[in-house]
C-alpha positions in Angstrom: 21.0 16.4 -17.9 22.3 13.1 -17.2 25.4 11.6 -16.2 26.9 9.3 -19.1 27.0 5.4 -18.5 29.9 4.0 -16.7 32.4 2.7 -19.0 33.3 -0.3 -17.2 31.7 -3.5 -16.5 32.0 -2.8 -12.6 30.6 0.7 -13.0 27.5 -0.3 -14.8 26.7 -3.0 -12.1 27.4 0.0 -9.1 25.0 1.9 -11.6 22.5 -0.8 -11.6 22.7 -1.6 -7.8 22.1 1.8 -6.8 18.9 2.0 -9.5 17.6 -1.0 -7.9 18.3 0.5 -4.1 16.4 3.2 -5.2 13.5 1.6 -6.4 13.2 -0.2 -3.3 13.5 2.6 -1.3 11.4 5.3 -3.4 8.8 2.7 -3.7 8.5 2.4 -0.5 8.9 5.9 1.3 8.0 7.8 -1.7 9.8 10.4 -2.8 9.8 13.5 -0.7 10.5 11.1 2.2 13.6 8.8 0.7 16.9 10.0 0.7 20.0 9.8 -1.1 21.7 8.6 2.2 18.6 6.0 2.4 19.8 4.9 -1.3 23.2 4.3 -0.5 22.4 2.3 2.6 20.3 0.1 0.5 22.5 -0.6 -2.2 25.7 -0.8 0.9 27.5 1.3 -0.7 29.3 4.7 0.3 27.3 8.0 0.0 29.9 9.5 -2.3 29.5 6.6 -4.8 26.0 7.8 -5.7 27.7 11.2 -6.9 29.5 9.6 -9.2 26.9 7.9 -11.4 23.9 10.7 -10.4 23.8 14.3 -9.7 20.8 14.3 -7.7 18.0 12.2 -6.3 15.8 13.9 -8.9 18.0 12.6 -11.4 18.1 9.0 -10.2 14.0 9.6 -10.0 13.5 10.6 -13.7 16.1 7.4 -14.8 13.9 4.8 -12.8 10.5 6.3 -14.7 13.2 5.8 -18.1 13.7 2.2 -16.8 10.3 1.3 -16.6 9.3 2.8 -20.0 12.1 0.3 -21.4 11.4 -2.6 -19.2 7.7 -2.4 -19.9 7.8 -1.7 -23.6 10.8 -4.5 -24.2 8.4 -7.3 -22.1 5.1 -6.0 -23.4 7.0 -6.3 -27.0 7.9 -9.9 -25.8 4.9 -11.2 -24.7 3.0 -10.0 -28.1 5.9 -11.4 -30.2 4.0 -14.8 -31.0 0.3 -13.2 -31.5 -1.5 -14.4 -34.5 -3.5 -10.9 -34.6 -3.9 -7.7 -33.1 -6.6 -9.3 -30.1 -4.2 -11.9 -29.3 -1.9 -9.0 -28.5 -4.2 -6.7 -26.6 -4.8 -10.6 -24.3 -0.7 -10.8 -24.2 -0.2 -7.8 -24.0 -2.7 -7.2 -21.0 -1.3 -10.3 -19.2 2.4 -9.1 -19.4 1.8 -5.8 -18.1 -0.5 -6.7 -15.3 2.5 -9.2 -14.4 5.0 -7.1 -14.7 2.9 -5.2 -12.0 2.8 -7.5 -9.8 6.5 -8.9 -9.8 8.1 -4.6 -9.7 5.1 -2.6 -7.5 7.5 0.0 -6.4 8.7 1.1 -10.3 5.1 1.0 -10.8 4.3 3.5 -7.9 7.2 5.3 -9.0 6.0 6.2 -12.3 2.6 7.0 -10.6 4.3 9.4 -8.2 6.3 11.1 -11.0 2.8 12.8 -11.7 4.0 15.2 -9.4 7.6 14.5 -9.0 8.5 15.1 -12.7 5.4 15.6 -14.5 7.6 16.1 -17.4 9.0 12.3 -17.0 5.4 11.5 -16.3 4.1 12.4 -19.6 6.8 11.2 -21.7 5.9 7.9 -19.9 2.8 7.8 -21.3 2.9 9.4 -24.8 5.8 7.6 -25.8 4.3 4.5 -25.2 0.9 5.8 -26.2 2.9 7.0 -29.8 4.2 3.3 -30.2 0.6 1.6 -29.1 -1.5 3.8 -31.9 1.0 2.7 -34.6 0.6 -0.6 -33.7 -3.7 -0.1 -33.7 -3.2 1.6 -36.5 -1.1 -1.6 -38.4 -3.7 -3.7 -37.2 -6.8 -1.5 -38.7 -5.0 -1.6 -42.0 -4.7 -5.2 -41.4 -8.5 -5.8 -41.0 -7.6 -7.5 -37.6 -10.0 -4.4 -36.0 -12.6 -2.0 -36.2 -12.0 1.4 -37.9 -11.3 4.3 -35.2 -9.1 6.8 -34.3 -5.7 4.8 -33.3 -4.3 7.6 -30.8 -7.8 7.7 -28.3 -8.1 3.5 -28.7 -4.8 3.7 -27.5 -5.1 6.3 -24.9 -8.2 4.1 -23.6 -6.7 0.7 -23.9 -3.5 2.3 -21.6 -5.6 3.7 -19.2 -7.6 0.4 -18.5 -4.3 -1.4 -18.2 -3.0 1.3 -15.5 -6.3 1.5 -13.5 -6.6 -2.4 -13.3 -2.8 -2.5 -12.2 -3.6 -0.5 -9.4 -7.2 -1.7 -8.3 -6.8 -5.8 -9.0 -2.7 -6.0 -8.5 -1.3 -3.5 -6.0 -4.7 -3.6 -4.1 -5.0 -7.4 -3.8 -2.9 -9.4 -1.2 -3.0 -12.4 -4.5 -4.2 -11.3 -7.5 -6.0 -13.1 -10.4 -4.1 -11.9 -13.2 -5.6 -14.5 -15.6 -9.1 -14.0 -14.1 -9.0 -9.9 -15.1 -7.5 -10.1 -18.4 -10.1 -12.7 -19.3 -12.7 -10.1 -17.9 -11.0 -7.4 -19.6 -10.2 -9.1 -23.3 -14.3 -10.1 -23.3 -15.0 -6.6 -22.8 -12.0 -4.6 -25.2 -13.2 -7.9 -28.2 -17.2 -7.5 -27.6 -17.7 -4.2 -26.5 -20.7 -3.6 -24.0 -23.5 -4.5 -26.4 -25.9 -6.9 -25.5 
């Protein structure tokens, strides 16, 4: 169970600053290896403030894998806004994710470590977002903008390639080429292998 939101203006920005402190730090260390007293040093602020917006570094751990489940979905959301059809999304979409990679790596690693952190925050992660994706396939199949196929593996698929090509071609790569992977990636997801 979570504490509630701070009520005040002031509280919500402590709140904030300490989520971003621990981003930094938990990205970086990982999490067995941060502490709360790490945390607090980051965000310069007293080790009894953190008790007053979390109860535990677990806790501030599951709300930064919440965070970037809304962050992502709300810019992913975004970027597809404008799309003509359901490929100009899946390009968008792609783009804005891998992106959004590249400008927050520790949230990324994060919500890779909560695999074993908080494998329950790990899997609502994933089939939240995978829940929203299939209805959008789905909309889009209705639509004729795509093939006929089961929505919830298409999406399952689609989310995977995403994650994997985050890892491999943006947190492996000193500079990556964002537009020259999606580009790779949308050929493949709009022809398929088939010569």
């Amino acid at each position: 169970m979570t504490q509630g939101l701070p009520k005040t203006k002031r509280g919500l920005e402590r709140r904030a600053q300490l989520l971003h402190a621990a981003e930094v730090v938990i990205g970086d260390k990982g999490f067995s290896m941060a502490s709360i007293a790490d945390i607090t040093r980051e965000a310069e602020t007293a080790l009894g403030t953190f008790y007053i917006y979390f109860r535990s570094k677990e806790e501030i751990f599951r709300e930064l894998v919440l965070e970037m489940g809304r962050l992502t979905r709300a810019m992913v959301a975004e970027a597809v806004t404008e799309a003509p059809d359901r490929l100009a999304a899946e390009r968008a979409g792609l783009h804005a994710f891998l992106s959004f990679v590249a400008d927050r790596p520790a949230l990324y690693r994060i919500v890779e470590e909560a695999r074993f952190v908080d494998p329950e925050a790990y899997r609502n992660y994933f089939t939240s977002f995978a829940r929203a994706y299939a209805a959008q396939l789905r909309r889009a199949q209705a639509a004729g903008e795509i093939t006929e196929g089961d929505a919830e593996i298409r999406a399952w698929a689609l989310m995977g390639i995403s994650k994997t090509l985050g890892e491999r071609f943006v947190l492996w790569e000193d500079k990556p080429d964002i537009d020259r992977v999606v580009e790779e990636t949308f050929r493949m997801i709009s022809e398929g292998l088939v010569p």
